[in-house]
BAMI-507464 format. One record per residue (C-alpha): residue in one letter; x, y, z. Coordinates in steps of 0.001 Angstrom, whole numbers, padded with zeros to 6 digits, always signed. Layout:
N
AXYZ...
//
This chain:
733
X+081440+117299+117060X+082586+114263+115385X+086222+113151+115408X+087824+110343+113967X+090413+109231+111296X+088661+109365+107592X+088468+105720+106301X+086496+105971+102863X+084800+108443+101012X+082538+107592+097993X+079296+109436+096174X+075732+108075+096586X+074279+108836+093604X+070886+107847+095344X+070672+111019+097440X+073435+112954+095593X+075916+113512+098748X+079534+112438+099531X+079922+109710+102442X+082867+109615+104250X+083383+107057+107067X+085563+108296+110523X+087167+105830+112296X+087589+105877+115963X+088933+103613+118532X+087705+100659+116734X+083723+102466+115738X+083238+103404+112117X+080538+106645+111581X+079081+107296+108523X+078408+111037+107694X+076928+112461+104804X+077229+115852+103001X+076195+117414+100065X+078577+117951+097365X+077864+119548+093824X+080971+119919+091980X+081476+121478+088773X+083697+121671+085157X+084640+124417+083114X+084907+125175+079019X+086741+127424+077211X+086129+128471+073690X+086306+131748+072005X+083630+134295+072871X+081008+133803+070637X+081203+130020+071241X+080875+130145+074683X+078597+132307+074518X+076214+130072+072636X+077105+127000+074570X+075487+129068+077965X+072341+129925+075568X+071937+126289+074911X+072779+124934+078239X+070365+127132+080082X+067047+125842+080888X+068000+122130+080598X+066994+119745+083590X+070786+118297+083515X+072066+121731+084733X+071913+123418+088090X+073951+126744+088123X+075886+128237+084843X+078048+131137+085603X+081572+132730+083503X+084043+132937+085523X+088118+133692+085326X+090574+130884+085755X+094075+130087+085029X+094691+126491+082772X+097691+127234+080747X+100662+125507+082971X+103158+128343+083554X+101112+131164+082942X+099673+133726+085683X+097204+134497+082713X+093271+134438+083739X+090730+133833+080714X+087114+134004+080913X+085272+130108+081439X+082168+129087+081252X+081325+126721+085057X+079047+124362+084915X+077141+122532+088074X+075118+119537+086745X+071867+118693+088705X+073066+115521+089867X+075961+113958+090851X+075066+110875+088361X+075178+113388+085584X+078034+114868+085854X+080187+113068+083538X+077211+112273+080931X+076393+116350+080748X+080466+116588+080472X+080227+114407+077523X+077245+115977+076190X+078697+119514+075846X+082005+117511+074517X+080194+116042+071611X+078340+119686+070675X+082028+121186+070164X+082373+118081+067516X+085109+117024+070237X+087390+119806+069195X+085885+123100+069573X+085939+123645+073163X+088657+122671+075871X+086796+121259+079290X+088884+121280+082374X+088269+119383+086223X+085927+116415+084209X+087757+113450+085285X+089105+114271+088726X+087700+111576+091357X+085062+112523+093170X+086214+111315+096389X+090079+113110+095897X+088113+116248+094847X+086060+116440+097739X+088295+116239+100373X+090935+118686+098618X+087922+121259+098368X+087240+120628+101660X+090427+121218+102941X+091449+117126+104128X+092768+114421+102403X+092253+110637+102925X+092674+108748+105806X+093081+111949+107749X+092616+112594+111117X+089416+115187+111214X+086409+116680+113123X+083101+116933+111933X+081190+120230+113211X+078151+119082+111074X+079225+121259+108320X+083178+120968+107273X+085875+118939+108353X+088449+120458+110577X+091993+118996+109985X+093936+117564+112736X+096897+116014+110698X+099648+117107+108315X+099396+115330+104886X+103392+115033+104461X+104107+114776+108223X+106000+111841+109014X+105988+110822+112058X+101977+110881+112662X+100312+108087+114104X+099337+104950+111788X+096263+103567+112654X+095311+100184+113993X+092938+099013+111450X+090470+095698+112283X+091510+092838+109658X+089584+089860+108920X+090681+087375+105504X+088155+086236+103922X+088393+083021+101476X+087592+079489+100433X+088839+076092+101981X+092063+074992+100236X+090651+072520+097608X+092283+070792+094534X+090197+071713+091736X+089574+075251+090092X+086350+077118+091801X+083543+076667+089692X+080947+079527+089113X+078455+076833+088456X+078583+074657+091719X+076594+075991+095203X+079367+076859+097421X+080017+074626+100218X+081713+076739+102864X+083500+079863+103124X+086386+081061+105389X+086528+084433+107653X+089297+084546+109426X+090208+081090+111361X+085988+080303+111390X+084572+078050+108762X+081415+079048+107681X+079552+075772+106611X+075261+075655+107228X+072680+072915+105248X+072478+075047+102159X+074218+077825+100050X+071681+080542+100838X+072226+079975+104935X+076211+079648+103975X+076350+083059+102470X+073061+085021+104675X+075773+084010+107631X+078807+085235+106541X+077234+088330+106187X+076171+088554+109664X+079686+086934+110739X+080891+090212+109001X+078396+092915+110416X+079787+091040+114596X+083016+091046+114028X+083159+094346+112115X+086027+094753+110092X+088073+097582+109179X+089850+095527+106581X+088670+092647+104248X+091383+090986+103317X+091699+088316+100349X+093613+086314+098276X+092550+086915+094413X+089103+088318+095367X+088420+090724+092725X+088621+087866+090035X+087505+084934+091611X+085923+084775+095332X+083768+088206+095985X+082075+087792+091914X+081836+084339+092577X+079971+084994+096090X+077806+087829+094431X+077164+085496+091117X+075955+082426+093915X+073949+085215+096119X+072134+086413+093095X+070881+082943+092004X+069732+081989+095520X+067583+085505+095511X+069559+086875+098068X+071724+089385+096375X+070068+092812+098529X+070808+090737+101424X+074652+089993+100598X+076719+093323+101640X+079955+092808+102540X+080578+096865+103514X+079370+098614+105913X+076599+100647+104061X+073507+098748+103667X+071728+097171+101167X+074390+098058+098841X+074531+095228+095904X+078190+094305+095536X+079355+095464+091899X+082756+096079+090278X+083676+099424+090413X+085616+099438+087300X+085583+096262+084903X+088244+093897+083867X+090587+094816+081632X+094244+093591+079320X+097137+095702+078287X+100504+095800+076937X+103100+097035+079093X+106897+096981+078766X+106546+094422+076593X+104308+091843+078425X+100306+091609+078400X+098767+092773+081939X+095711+091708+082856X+094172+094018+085892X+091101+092177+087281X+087623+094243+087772X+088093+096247+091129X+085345+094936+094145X+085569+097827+096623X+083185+097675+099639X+081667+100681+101016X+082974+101797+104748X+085062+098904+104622X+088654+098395+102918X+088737+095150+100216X+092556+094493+099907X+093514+092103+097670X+096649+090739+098569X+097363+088428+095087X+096750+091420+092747X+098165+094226+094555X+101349+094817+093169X+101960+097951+095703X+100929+095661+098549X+103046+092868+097652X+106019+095920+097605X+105305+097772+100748X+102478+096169+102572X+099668+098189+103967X+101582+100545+105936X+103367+101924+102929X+100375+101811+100665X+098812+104150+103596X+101668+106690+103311X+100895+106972+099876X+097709+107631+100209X+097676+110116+102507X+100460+112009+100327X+098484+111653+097061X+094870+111903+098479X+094109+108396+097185X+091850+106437+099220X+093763+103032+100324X+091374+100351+098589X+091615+102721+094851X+095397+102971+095281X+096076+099676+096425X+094664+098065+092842X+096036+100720+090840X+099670+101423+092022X+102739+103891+092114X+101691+105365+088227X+098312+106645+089950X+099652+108392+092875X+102107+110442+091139X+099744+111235+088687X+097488+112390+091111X+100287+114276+093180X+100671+116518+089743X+096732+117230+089983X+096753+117802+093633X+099796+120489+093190X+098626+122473+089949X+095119+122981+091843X+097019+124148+094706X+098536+126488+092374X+095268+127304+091114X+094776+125724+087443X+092301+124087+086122X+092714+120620+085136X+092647+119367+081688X+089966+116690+080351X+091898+115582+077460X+095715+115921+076985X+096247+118179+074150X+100243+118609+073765X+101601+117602+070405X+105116+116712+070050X+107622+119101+068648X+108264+118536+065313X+111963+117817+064918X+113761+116401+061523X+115819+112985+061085X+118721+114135+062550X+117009+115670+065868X+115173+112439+065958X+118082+110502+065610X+120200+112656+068333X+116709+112921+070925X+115113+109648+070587X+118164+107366+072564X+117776+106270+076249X+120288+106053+079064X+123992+104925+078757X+125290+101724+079018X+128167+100263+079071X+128535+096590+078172X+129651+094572+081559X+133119+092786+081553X+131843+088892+081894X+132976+086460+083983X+134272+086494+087844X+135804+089608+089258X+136699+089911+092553X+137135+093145+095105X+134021+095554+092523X+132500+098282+094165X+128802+099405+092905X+128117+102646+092928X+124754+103906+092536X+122782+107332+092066X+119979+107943+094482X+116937+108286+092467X+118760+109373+089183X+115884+110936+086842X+113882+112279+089801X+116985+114227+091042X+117658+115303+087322X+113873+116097+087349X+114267+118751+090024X+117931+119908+090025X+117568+121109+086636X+114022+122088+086848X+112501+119948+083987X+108838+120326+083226X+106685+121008+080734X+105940+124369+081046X+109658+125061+081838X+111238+123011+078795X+111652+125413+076105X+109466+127777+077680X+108561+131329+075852X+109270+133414+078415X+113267+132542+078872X+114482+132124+074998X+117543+133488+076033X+117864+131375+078850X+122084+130157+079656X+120098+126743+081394X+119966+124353+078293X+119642+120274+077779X+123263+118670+077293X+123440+117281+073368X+119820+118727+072537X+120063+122445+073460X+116496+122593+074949X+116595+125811+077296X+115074+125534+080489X+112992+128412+082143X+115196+130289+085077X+112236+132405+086104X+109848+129990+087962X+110458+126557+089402X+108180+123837+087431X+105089+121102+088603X+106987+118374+088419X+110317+119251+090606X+107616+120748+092994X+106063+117791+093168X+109172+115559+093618X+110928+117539+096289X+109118+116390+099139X+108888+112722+097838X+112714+112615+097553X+113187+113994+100898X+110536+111726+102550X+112229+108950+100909X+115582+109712+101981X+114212+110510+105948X+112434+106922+105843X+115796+105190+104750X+117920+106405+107027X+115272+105857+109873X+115254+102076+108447X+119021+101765+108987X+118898+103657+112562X+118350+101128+115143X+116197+103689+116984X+113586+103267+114504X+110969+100527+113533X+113606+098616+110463X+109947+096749+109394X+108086+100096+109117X+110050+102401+107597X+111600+099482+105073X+108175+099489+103822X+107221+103186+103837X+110739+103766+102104X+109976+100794+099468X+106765+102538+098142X+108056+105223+097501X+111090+103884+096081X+108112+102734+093000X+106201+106304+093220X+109733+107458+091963X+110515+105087+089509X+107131+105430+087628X+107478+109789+087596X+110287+109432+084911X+108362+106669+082437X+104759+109148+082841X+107071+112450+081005X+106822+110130+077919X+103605+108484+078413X+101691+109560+075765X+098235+109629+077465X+099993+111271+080774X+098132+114454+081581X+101564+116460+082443X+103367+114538+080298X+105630+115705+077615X+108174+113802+075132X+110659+116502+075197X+111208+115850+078899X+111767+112020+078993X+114112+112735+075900X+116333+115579+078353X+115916+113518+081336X+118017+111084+079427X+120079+113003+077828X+121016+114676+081309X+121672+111012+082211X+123874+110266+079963X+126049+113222+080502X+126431+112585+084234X+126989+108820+083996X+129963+109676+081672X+131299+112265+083787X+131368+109349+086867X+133071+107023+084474X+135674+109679+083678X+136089+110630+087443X+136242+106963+088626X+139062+106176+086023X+140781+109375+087257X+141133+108507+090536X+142400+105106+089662X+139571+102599+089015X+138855+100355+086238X+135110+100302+085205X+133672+096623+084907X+130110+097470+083967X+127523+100705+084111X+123816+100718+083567X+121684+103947+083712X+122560+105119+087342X+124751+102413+088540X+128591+101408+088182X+130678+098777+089298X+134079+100146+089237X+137494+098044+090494X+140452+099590+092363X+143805+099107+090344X+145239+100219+093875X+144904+098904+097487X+144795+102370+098910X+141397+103147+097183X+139070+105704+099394X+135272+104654+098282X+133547+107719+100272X+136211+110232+098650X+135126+108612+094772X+131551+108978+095399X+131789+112539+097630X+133839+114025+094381X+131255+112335+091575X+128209+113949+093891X+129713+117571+093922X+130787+117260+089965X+127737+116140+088804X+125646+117492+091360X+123757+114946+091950X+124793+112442+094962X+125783+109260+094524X+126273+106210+097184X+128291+103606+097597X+126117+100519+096988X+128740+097794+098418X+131737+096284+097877X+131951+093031+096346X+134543+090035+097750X+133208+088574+094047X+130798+089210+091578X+129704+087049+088103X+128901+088842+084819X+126575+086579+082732X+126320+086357+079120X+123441+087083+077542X+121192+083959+076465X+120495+085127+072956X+124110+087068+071969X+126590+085360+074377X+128181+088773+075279X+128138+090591+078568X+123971+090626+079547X+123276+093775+081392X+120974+093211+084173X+122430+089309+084733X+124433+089087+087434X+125289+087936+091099X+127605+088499+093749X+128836+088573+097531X+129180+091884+099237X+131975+091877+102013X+128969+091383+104566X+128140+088509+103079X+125002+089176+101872X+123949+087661+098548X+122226+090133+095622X+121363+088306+092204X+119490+089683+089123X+118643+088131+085927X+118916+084633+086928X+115574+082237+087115X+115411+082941+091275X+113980+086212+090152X+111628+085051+088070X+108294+084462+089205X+107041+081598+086527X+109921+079296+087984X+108963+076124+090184X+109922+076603+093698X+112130+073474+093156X+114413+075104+090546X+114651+077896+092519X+115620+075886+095798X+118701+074192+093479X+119746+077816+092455X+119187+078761+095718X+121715+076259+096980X+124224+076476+094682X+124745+079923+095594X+124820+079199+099389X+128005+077015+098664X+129640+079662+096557X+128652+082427+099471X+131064+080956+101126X+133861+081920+099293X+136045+084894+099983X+137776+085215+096851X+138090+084077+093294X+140779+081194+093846X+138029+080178+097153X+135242+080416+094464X+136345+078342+091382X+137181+075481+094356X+133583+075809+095685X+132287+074585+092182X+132378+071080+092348X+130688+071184+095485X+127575+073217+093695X+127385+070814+091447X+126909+067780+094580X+123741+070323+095893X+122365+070021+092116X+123261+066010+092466X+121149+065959+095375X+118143+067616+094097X+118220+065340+090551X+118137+062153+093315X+115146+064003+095052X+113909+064149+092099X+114481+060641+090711X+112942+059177+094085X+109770+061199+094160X+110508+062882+097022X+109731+066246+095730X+106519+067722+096607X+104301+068354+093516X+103036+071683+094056X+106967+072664+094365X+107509+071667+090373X+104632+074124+089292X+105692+076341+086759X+103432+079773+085914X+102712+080872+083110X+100935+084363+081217X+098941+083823+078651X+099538+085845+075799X+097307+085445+072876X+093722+083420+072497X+093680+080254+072678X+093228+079937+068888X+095934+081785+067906X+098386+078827+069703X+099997+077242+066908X+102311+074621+068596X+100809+072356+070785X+103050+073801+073537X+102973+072759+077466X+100540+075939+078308X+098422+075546+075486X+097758+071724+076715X+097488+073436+080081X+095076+076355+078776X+092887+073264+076816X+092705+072004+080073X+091017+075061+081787X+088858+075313+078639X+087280+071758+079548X+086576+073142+083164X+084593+075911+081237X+087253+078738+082046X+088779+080993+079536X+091674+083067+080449X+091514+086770+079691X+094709+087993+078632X+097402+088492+081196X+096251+086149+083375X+097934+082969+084430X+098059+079398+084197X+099621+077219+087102X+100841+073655+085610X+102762+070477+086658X+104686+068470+083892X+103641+064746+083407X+104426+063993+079770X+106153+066046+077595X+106457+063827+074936X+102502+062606+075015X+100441+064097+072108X+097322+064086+074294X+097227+067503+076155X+095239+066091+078959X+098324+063770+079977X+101376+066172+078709X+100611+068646+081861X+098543+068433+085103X+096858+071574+086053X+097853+073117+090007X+094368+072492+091285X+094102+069326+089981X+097372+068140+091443X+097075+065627+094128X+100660+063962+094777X+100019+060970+092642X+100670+061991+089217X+103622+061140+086928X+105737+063701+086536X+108230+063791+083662X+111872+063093+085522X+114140+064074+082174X+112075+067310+081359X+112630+068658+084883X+116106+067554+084882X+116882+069409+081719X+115144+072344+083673X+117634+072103+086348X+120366+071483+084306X+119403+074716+082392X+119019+076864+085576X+122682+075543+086800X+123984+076818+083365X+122921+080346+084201X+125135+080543+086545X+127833+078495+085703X+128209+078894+082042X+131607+081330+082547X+133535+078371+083694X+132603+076739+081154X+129897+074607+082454X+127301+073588+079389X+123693+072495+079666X+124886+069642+077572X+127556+069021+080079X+125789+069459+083223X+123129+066998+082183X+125610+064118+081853X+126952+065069+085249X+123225+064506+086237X+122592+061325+084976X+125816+059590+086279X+124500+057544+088709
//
């Protein structure tokens, strides 16, 4: 008997088993197990029938056999399928494909293709990852709840792993000097002795965790690239399994999202050991490990996969986990048309949530109001789904969409509300436990903050097109159901007396035209209208409305504000932005620590002057030199090829200049620059790449005090303050 907490699971195609790793009071165990898995196809008789003629005999295939199996969503109904066991675990999607392409990619539906092998084999087997478990030498026996929360979080071994600080971009090309693990550096005579020790460095100390800074798309193919030339790549395992050559697990790849290119660098994942890496891990930079963990326990994810893919994954997988539960068999491809609707249901479905244009300018004495987790509440109070939205068996159902009429099934409660339930619940338990003083405020901020993404991401995947449970009739009721309830808060708010400054979505900022106002009694009677609760965010002693930069009328998501605890919250404004200079955001930063200050309006338009002295001071800072280098770097994506640049712009000069260290920039990925000479028409003196900087260079004094003039003018433009105007207040001397 072999007990322990389950740290990775992957297939070795070699022998054709599963390997899971158990953790356990600082030992890692590897055990092996056998593990054929299988996929089903439907087609009509005669098909299917031919299909098991033509499959049987062939070397690719174990074990044929029909069996019956539910995979319409909704539907009890069993139908006969035809369940295939490839020979080999390396087959398995290539036989998949195979039988695919004989069906002309049409003819016959395959189900439980794509599902990863290391979720599947743990949910077959009863587990999930990073459980706690005991090995009999034939099954796992479960020790652990998968949605228990209070269970014990393991300790996990971390080492970093990275490269001295240096002021130049790695090169691929040059023998690496040195290497850092942990607070050793690794230096020897030559690169083959540098890297051969690491590797035993690695196997003494004997990590749980590997962690790095940008490792998947610089140091760990940059360390296998320099292993391979000096002959040593069997040698160079990082993992725990040996003599496994370090490879990316899935490649590198660029995408358009929400209206910005992505670029998601190839995954490195090591084998019995966990590869975070911090830079690219948007999850990790939200929640840190701990809440990455919770995750994926709850979504049977293991922590390295999850970690580089994020909150879209998990919930995605959450849908899987729950219709197998249920029994169904999971589709390959997505095959769920939209519902054809003429101009005038397009025009009436295809609109998003409500908003109502914000009142600019300084208020004093708002309240924000917010709804906890809007769509996902709307998601499972009125029982939206797929196979629930205008399902057959309730046509005469009294449950229907507000403004679109969709009826909504009253007989059984639908995937996605079951699968939201318990994340809205653990959600709410983790918050509270992170405002309870008997509770750990670090751990359960963090727990509560992952989830808060696993929740945003369910409403966007009804309308993702390529979303297995997906459906376009749900986003479109989601929002209407939005609409309807943020409407029915205005309307309540305004009875009892407030005037509303500015909504958004599932958030209002409301002002009393009374003294007497009773916050908890406004949002108690909005929660029991609409049904679906709604907190007080804060009250405001002030709050700004900004204008929008490219209409000059009330910008929705610009704003910032002192709540009556003093505590500061800004959106919009360049702070938030994470291609400003750390410089810019310091002067922002302490303008707004003056105005925090004030308790009122009359206190706040006084305090303005002496915002403008804090910018003086910087623009001095600046004039002298005094401001570090690496503090005036600005960030930024690139968007297009290089090529396609047709104005010699500060990040093309910047991008020429990576181009002459013999690195191109895949789409999505960024380019870190300091500003010498605007003006110049050479591109190797307009901008001074971040590794390149080294405290010496010029550095263009009126550019960056336009910059900061410009970033003062975001939040002062109200009271009239110009950029025009704030740059002459800069330059008096």
């Amino acid at each position: 008997m072999l007990s322990g907490r389950i740290l990775d699971v992957y297939p070795d195609y070699t022998n054709n088993v599963m390997v899971t790793w158990l953790l356990r009071n600082g030992k890692a165990t590897r055990v092996a197990a056998p593990y054929e898995p299988s996929f089903c196809v439907h087609a009509p008789s005669t098909d299917i029938s031919a299909l098991a003629a033509a499959l049987e005999g062939l070397p690719q295939v174990k074990q044929l056999q029909f069996t019956p199996a539910k995979f319409t969503l909704g539907s009890p109904k069993h139908t006969m399928v035809l369940d295939i066991v490839p020979a080999t675990l390396n087959g398995f999607h290539a036989l998949a494909t195979m039988v695919d392409s004989w069906g002309g990619f049409q003819k016959y539906q395959l189900f439980n293709v794509d599902l990863r092998f290391p979720t599947r084999y743990l949910h077959e087997r009863g587990v999930f990852c990073h459980a706690q478990v005991t090995w009999d030498g034939h099954r796992f026996l479960l020790e652990d709840e998968q949605w228990g929360l209070d269970y014990d979080i393991p300790t996990f071994k971390t080492l970093h792993l990275g490269l001295p600080q240096q002021r130049r971009v790695p090169s691929f090309q040059e023998p690496l000097q040195s290497v850092t693990l942990g607070d050793e550096l690794i230096k020897e005579d030559n690169e083959t002795d540098t890297l051969l020790t690491l590797v035993r460095r690695i196997q003494q100390h004997d990590p749980d965790v590997i962690t790095t800074v940008n490792g998947d798309s610089i140091l760990l193919p940059m360390l296998y690239h320099r292993a391979k030339l000096c002959g040593i790549d069997h040698q160079f395992t990082l993992g725990r399994e040996k003599h496994h050559i370090l490879k990316p697990a899935k490649k590198a790849k660029s995408y358009f999202s929400y209206g910005r290119i992505v670029y998601r660098p190839a995954f490195y994942l090591l084998q019995g050991r966990i590869h975070l890496d911090t830079a690219q891990s948007f999850f990790y930079g939200e929640s840190g490990l701990r809440g990455i963990l919770d995750v994926a326990r709850c979504a049977n994810i293991p922590l390295q996969l999850l970690s580089r893919l994020g909150p879209g994954t998990a919930i995605s997988q959450m849908e899987v986990n729950t219709a197998m539960i249920q029994g169904y068999l999971i589709p390959w491809k997505k095959n769920a048309p939209e519902n054809w609707k003429t101009a005038e249901e397009l025009l009436i479905a295809d609109r998003g949530g409500l908003v109502l244009e914000p009142a600019e300018g300084l208020h004093e004495d708002v309240v924000e109001l917010d709804y906890a987790s809007l769509y996902p509440n709307i998601m499972v109070v009125h029982n939206i789904s797929p196979e629930t939205l205008l399902c057959p068996c309730c046509p005469d159902s009294t449950h229907h969409v507000p403004q679109l009429g969709y009826h909504i099934c009253q007989r059984q409660k639908g995937l996605l509300p079951t699968v939201l339930e318990p994340i809205l619940l653990r959600r709410f338990c983790f918050k509270a436990r992170a405002k309870n003083n008997c509770y750990d405020h670090a751990l359960y901020t963090e727990l509560q903050k992952a989830w808060k993404w696993v929740l945003v991401v369910c409403f966007g995947y009804t309308g993702y097109r390529n979303a297995r449970y997906g459906r376009i009739e749900c986003h479109e009721s989601i929002t209407a159901y939005s609409r309807d309830i943020l409407l029915s808060a205005v309307e309540i708010a305004q009875e009892h007396g407030y005037e509303v400054l500015h909504g958004i979505i599932d958030s209002l900022w409301v002002k009393a035209t009374t003294k007497c106002s009773n916050l908890s009694h406004l949002s108690r009677q909005i929660s029991i209208r609409t049904g679906i609760r709604m907190d007080v965010e804060g009250r405001y002693k002030w709050i700004v409305f900004l204008p929008s930069k490219a209409t000059g009328v009330g910008a929705l998501t610009r704003y910032y504000g002192v709540f009556e605890d003093n505590t500061l919250k800004v959106r919009g404004i360049e702070l938030r932005q994470h291609n400003t200079p750390v410089f810019l955001k310091n002067a922002q930063k302490d303008m707004l620590s003056v105005l925090q200050a004030a308790d009122n309006a009359e206190e706040f338009r006084r305090a303005l002057p002496a915002s403008i002295d804090t910018l003086r001071k910087q623009a001095a800072a600046l004039r002298a030199d005094t401001v570090d280098h690496q503090d005036l770097v600005f960030t930024t994506t690139a968007s297009k090829e290089l090529e396609r640049y047709k104005v010699q712009t500060l990040p093309k000069a910047a991008l020429l200049q990576l181009q002459d260290d013999g690195i191109c920039l895949a789409l999505g990925q960024s380019v870190r620059y300091l500003v010498t000479h605007e003006q110049s028409r050479d591109y190797k003196h307009r901008v001074c790449l971040a590794e390149h900087i080294n405290g010496v260079e010029d550095v263009d004094v009126g550019y960056y005090l336009r910059q900061l003039a410009k970033c003062a003018e975001s939040l002062l433009v109200p009271f009239g303050y110009t950029r025009e105007h704030l740059i002459r207040l800069l330059n008096e001397k």
